[in-house]
C-alpha positions as CSV (number, residue, x, y, z in Angstrom):
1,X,-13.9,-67.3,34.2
2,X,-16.3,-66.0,31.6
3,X,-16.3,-62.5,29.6
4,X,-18.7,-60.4,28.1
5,X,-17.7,-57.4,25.9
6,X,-17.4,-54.5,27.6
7,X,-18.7,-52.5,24.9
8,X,-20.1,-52.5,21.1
9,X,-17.7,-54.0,18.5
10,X,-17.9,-54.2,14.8
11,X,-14.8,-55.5,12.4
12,X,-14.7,-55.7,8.3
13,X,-13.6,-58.5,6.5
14,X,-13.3,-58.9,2.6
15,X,-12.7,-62.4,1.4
16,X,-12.7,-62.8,-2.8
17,X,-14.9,-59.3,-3.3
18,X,-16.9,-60.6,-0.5
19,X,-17.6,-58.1,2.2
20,X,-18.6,-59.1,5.7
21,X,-18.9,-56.6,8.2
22,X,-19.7,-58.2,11.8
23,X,-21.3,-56.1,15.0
24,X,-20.9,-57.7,18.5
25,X,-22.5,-56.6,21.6
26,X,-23.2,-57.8,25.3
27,X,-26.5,-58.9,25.8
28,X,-28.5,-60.6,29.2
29,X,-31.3,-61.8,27.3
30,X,-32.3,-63.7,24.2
31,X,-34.7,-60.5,23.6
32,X,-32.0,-58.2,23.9
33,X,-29.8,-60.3,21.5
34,X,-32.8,-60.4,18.9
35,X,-33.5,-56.9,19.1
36,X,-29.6,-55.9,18.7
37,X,-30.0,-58.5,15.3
38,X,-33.0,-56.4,14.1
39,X,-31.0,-53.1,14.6
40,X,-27.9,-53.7,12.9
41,X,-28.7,-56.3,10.2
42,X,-29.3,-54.6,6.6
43,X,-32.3,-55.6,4.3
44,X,-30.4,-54.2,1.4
45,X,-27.4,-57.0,2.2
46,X,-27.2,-61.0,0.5
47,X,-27.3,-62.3,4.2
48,X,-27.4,-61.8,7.8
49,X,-26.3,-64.4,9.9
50,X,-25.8,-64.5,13.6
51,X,-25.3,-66.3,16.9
52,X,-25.6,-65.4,20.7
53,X,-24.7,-67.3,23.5
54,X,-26.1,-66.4,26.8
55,X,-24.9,-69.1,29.8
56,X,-26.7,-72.7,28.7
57,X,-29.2,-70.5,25.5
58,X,-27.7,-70.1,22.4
59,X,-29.3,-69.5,19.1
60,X,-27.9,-69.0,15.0
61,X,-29.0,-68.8,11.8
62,X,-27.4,-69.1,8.7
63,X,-29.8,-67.2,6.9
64,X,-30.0,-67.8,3.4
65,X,-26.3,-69.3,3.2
66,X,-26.0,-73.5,2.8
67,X,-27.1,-74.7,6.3
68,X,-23.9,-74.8,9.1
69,X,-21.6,-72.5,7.4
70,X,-22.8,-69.3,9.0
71,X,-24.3,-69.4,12.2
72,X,-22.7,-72.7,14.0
73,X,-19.7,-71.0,12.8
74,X,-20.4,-67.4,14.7
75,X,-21.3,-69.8,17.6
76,X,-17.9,-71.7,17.5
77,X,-16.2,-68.3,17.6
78,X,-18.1,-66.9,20.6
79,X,-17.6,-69.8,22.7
80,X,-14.0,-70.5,21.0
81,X,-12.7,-66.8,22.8
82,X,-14.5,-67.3,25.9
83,X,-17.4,-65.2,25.8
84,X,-20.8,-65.5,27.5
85,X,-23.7,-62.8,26.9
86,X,-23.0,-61.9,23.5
87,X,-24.8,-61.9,20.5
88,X,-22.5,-61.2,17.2
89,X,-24.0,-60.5,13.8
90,X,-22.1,-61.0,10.4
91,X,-23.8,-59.1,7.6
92,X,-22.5,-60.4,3.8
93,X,-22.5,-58.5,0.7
94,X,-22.0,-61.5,-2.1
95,X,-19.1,-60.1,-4.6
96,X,-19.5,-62.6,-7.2
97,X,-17.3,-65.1,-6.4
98,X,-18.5,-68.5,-4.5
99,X,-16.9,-69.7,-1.8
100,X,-17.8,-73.0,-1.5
101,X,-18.6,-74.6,2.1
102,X,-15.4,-74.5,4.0
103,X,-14.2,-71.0,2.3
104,X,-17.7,-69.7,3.9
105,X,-17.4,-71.4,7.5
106,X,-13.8,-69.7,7.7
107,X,-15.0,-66.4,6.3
108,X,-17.9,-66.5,9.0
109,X,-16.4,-67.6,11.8
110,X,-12.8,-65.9,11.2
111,X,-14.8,-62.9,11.1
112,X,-16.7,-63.0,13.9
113,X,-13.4,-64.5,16.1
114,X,-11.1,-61.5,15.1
115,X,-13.7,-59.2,15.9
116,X,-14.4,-60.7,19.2
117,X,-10.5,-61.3,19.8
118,X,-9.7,-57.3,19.7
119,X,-13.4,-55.9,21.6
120,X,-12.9,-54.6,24.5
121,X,-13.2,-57.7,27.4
122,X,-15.2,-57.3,30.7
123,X,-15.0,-60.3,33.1
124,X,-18.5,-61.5,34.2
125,X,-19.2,-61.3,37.8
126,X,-21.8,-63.8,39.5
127,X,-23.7,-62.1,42.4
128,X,-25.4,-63.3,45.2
129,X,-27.8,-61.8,48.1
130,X,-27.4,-62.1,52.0
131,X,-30.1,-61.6,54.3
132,X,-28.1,-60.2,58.2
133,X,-30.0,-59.1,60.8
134,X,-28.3,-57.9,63.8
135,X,-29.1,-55.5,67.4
136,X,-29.2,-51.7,67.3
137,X,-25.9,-52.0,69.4
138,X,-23.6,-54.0,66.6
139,X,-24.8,-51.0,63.6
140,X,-21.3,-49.2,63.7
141,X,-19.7,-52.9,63.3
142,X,-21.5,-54.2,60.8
143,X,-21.8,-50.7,58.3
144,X,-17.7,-50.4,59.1
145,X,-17.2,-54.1,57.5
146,X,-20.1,-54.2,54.7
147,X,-18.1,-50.7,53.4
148,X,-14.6,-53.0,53.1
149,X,-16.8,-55.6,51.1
150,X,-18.2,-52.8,48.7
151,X,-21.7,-54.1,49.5
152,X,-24.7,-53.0,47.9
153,X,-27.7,-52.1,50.1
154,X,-31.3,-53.6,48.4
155,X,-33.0,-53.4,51.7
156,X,-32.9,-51.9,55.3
157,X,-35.9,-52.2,57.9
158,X,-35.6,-51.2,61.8
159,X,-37.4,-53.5,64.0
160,X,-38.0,-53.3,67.5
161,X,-34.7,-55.5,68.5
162,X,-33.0,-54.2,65.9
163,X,-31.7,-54.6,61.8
164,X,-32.6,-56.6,59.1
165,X,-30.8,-56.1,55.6
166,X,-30.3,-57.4,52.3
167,X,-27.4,-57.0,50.9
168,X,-25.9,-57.9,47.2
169,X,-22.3,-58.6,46.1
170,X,-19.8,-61.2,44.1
171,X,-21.2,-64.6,45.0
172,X,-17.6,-65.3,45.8
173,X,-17.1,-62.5,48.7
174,X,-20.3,-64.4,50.6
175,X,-18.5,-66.5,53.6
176,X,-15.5,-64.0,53.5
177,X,-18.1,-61.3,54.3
178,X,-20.2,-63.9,56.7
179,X,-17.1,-64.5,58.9
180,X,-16.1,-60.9,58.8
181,X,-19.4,-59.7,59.9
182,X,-18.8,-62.1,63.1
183,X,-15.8,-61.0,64.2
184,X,-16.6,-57.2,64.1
185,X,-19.8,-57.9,66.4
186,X,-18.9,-60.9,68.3
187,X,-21.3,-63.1,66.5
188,X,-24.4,-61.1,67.2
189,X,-24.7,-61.0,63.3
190,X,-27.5,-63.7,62.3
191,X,-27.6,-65.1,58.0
192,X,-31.1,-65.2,56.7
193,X,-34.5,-64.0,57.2
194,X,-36.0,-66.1,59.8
């Protein structure tokens, strides 16, 4: 099962004068993700560097810093607590002291994990559409069982011999709803459009 954030989060880390500051948010595209990158990154910081996964596209950049010890990082942690439509951002303000590759990968990616780790969690629900058509006579069955399902209505034309709907809901209630919707009107209900 896959999460998203359920909301904006931000965390501050300071590691040898060091400050990193990272900004998390759920995002559906790589647009989105981009345009949530050019919001909160600052021009007046050493680096920005950022990652967003969203199902098989992913992105990073390490930004300035030596190549893998920023972004891939950011990625590791997004995919490391579960998530799936997120973008995080880590913005660095250099304090003086280096911290060599490995002191940078697990200021990066610590960052970004503990952020992620205390946001607010939303599960991610995968919805499908259902195309019913039915007779005039089998309406008070079929709206009495789509309102158990919490359905949601994108379409409903009247016909001569009767209904047609499209309907959208958790990919997961599909066959439950299917075998409900035959019961209540004694299989008059028929699945798809032709």
């Amino acid at each position: 099962m896959s999460h998203t954030l359920a909301a904006r989060a931000a965390h501050v880390l300071e590691v040898k004068h060091s400050r990193f500051i990272v900004h998390a948010a759920p995002v559906t595209t790589p647009e989105a993700a981009l345009a949530f990158l050019a919001e909160v990154a600052d021009p007046a910081a050493t680096h920005n560097c950022w990652a967003y996964r969203i199902g098989g596209q992913y992105r990073f950049s390490d930004d300035g810093e030596p190549a893998g010890t920023a972004g891939r990082p950011i990625l590791a942690a997004i995919d490391g607590q579960g998530y799936d439509q997120v973008v995080a951002v880590v913005t660095r303000w250099f304090g003086g002291i280096k911290l060599g590759a490995g002191g940078l990968v697990r200021a990066y990616g610590g960052a970004a994990a503990e952020c992620l780790r205390v946001a607010p969690r939303q599960e991610l629900i995968a919805y499908g559409e259902l195309d019913i058509r039915y007779p005039f006579e089998a309406t008070g069955a079929v709206h009495g069982t789509l309102g158990a399902f919490g359905v949601e209505k994108l379409a409903e034309d009247y016909e001569a011999d009767g209904v047609r709907m499209r309907l959208r809901l958790p990919a997961d209630r599909i066959d439950a709803l299917k075998i409900q919707l035959r019961d209540a009107t004694r299989d008059r209900v028929r699945f798809g459009m032709d």
